[in-house]
N, C-alpha and C positions, 0 to 999 in steps of 0.2 A: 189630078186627084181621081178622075175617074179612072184613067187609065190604069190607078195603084185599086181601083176598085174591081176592076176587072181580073186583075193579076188574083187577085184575093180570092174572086170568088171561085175562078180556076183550079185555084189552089186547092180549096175547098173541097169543091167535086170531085178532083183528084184523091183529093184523100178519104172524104170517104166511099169513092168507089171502088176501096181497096177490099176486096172479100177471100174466104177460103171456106171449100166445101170440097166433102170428100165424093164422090163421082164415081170410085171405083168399087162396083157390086160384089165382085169377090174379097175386098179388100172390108166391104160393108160388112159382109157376113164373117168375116176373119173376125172383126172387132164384137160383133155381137158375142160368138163362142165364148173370146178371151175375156169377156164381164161375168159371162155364166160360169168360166171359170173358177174367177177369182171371187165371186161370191159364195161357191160351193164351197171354197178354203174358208172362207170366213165363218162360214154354218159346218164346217170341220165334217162335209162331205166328200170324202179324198178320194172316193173310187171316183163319184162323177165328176169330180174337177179333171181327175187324170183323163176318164173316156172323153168328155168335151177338150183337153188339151191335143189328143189326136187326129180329133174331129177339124179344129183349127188348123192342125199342119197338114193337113192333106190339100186345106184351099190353098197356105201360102207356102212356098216351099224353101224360103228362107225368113222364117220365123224372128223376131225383133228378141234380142238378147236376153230381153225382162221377163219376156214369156218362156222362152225355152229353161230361163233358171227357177221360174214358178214353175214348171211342169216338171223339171226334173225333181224339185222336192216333194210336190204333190203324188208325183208316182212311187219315189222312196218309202214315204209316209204310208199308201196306199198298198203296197208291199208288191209292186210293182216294177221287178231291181231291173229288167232287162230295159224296158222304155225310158229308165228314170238314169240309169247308162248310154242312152242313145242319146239325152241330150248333154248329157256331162261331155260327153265328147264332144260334141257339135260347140260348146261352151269352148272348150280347151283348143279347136282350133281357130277360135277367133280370140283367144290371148287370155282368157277369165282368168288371171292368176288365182287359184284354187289351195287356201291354206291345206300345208301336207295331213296337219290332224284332219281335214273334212276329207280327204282322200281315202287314208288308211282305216278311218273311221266306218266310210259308208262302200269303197269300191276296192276295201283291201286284195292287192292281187291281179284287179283288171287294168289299172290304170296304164300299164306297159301294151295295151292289148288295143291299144286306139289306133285306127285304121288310116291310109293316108289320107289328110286335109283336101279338098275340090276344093277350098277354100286361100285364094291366094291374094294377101294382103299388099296393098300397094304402098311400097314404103316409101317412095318419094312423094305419094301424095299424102301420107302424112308426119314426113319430115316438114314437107311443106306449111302444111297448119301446124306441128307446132311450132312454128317460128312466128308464124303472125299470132299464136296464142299467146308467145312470147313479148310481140310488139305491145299487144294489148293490154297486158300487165303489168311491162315494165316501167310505167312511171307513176302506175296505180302503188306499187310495191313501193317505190323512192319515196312518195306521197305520205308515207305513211299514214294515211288516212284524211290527209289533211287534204281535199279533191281540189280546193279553189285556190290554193299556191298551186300546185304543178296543172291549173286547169289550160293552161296554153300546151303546154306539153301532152296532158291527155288528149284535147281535142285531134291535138296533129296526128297520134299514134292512133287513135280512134280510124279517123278519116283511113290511115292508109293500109290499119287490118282489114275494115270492113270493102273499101275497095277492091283489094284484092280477093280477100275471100269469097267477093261475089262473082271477079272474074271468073279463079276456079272453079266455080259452081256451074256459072254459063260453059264450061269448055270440059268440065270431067263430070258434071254431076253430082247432084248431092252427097255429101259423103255420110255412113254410116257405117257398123261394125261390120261389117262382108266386106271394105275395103280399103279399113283405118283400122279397123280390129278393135279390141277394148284394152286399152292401155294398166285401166287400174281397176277396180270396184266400181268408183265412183259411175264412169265412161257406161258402165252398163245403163244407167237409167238418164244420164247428162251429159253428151261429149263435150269434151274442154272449150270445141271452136262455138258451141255454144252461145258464151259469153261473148266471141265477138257481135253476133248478134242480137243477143241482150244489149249489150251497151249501144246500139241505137234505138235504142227506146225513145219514143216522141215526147215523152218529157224531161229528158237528161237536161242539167242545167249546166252542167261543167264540158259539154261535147254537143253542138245539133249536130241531128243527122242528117249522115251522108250518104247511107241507103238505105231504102226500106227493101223489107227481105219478104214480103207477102207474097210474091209474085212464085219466089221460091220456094218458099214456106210449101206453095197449096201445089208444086207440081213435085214434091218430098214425099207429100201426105199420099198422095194418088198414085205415087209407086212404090208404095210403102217402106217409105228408106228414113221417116222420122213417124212418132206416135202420134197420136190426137191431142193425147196430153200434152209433149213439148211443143207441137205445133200452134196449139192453142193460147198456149203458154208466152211463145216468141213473136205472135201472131199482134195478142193483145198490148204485148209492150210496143212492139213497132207502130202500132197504132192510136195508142194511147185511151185503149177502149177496155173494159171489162166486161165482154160477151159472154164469157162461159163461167164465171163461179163472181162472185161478189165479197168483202171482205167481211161481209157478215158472217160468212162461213169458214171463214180460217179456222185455224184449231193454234188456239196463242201461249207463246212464253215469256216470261220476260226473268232480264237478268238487270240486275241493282246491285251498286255500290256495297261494300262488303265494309265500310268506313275507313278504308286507307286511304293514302293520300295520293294512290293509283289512278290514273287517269282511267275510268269503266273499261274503254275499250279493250284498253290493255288488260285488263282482269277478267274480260268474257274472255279474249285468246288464252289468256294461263289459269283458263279455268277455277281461276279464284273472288270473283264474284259468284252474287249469291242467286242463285237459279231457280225459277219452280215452272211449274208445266201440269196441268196443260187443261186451257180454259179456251170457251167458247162465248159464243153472243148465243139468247135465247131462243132466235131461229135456227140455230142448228139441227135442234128437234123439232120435226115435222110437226107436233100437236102442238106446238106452242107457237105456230106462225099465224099472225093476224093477214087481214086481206089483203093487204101490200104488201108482204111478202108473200104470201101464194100466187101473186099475180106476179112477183120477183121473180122466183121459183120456176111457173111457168114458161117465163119470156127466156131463161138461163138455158131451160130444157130444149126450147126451140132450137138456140143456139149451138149448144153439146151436138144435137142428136142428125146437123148439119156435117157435123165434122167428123161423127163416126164415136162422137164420145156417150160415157153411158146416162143415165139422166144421173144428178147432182145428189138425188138422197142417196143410189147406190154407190155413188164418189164418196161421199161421209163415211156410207157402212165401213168400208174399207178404209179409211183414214182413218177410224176411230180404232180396228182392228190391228193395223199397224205400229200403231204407239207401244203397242206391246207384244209381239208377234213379227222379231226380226229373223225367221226362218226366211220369209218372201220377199217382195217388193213389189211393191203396187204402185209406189212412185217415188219423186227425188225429195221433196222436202216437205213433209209433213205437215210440220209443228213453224208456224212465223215466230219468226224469235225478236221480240220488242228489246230493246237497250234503255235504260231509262235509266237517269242519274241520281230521279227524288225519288228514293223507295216511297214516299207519303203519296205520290201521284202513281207509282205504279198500284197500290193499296186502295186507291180513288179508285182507277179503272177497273180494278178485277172487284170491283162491287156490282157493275152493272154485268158483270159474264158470270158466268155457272163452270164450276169446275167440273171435270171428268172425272 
């Protein structure tokens, strides 16, 4: 018994001496610029979002995808075509598939005019992920949702992406769009492999984890090859912690039965359940926080501002700005989207939140 008590508290220690801080000062001041950026977009100051977006690529000189696609519309907008064409390119040689209408729209005429790529995508390294992207999903897929019939089969498939994925990582390096490229839209703000490390999330009940990816996570962050936000993000699931934002700050949806005799799920996917958007908890707005949550607030900020992220009311400004204002990207997913089967309890909850 004590011997299982020892094991324990090891454990323990171990896990929670798992931390991530960002460390690299140019990478510090990189991230500060890219806030004062994106909040100049939001106050629809598009000369200084553009002078601060240059300001930024001069400290990094392989700028993170999300930025270079805010900047290139910030310059456009700012009437700024030659810089707002420097990163269109830079865009198109890491893969941005670019609808032809936003082309001919905005660079009729130059698009043939893009100079040779320094940018060379390693395509077996990501052949390679996506095949374990592949393992990872494939019996989530078969599952149809259903996680605790195929949960023997997820864990196995689980165990042998995230293994691998961490070899690669130990032997090539983290990988980001400079040398996987961006496959779709999405890849800009969330690469697919991702998900392999989401799914060992320290509270998964249908898979424990078989690695934790901290160690990785914080040496990505420090060479700038993932954001604060994803890293934060993969960080707090591998962990099982909520250090940088709290759920009182989501920005919520929920989607309810439509009265067929459709199973929900299946009606959020065919879009024929009934949807509405987009609500908050009271503390969202700063004047409305009582002293536990300004003392919430506080400790959240300490946290962010560890990791290179901006404090938490100017994460909202921009989240709120988002919901409506799909020129940019500020991040991957907005809006938490609830599934609830009793519209009369999704009717209960959105009593205690304030809509937008």
């Amino acid at each position: 018994m004590k011997y299982l008590l020892l094991i324990l508290i090891l454990i323990s220690d171990s896990f929670f001496s798992q931390t991530i801080e960002l460390k690299n000062k140019d990478l510090i001041r990189y991230y500060e610029l890219i806030n004062k950026a994106e909040l100049a977009i939001v106050d629809s100051r598009l000369s200084d979002a553009n002078d601060l977006y240059k300001q930024a690529f001069k400290i990094l000189d392989r700028p993170q995808a999300k930025d270079l696609y805010n900047s290139m519309q910030a310059a456009l907008k700012a009437g700024d075509a030659k810089n707002s064409y420097s990163q269109f390119k830079a865009l198109k040689c890491l893969g941005y598939p670019f609808d032809k209408s936003f082309v001919i729209n905005n660079f009729k005429g130059l698009e043939k005019q893009i100079d040779k790529c320094d940018i060379k995508i390693d395509l077996a390294y990501k052949k390679t992920l996506d095949s374990l992207n592949s393992i990872d999903q494939e019996n989530r897929k078969l599952s149809n949702g259903d996680y605790a019939k195929y949960q023997k089969e997820i864990a196995n498939s689980d165990s042998i992406a995230s293994l691998n994925l961490l070899k690669l990582i130990d032997n090539k390096g983290f990988p980001n769009e400079y040398n996987i490229g961006i496959g779709d839209k999405s890849d800009i703000v969330l690469q697919k492999f991702y998900l392999i490390i989401w799914h060992q999330l320290a509270t998964n009940i249908y898979s424990s984890q078989k690695v934790n990816f901290s160690e990785s996570l914080d040496k990505a962050l420090n060479n700038g090859k993932i954001s604060p936000q994803n890293a934060a993000f993969l960080y707090d699931l591998n962990n099982g912690t909520n250090s940088f934002s709290s759920l009182h700050f989501n920005i919520m949806g929920f989607a309810t039965s439509n009265g067929t005799d459709k199973p929900l799920k299946d009606q959020v996917v065919s879009n024929t359940a009934h949807t509405e958007c987009c609500f908050v908890h009271v503390w969202f707005f700063p004047e409305k926080r009582n002293e536990k949550a300004i003392r919430m607030v506080a400790k959240i900020n300490e946290s962010r501002k560890r990791i290179g992220l901006p404090d938490l009311d100017s994460q909202l400004v921009k989240d709120e700005f988002y919901l409506k204002n799909k020129d940019y990207i500020f991040q991957g997913i907005p809006v938490k989207q609830e599934v609830i089967e009793d519209s009369n309890k999704a009717e209960y909850i959105k009593k205690s939140l304030i809509k937008l």
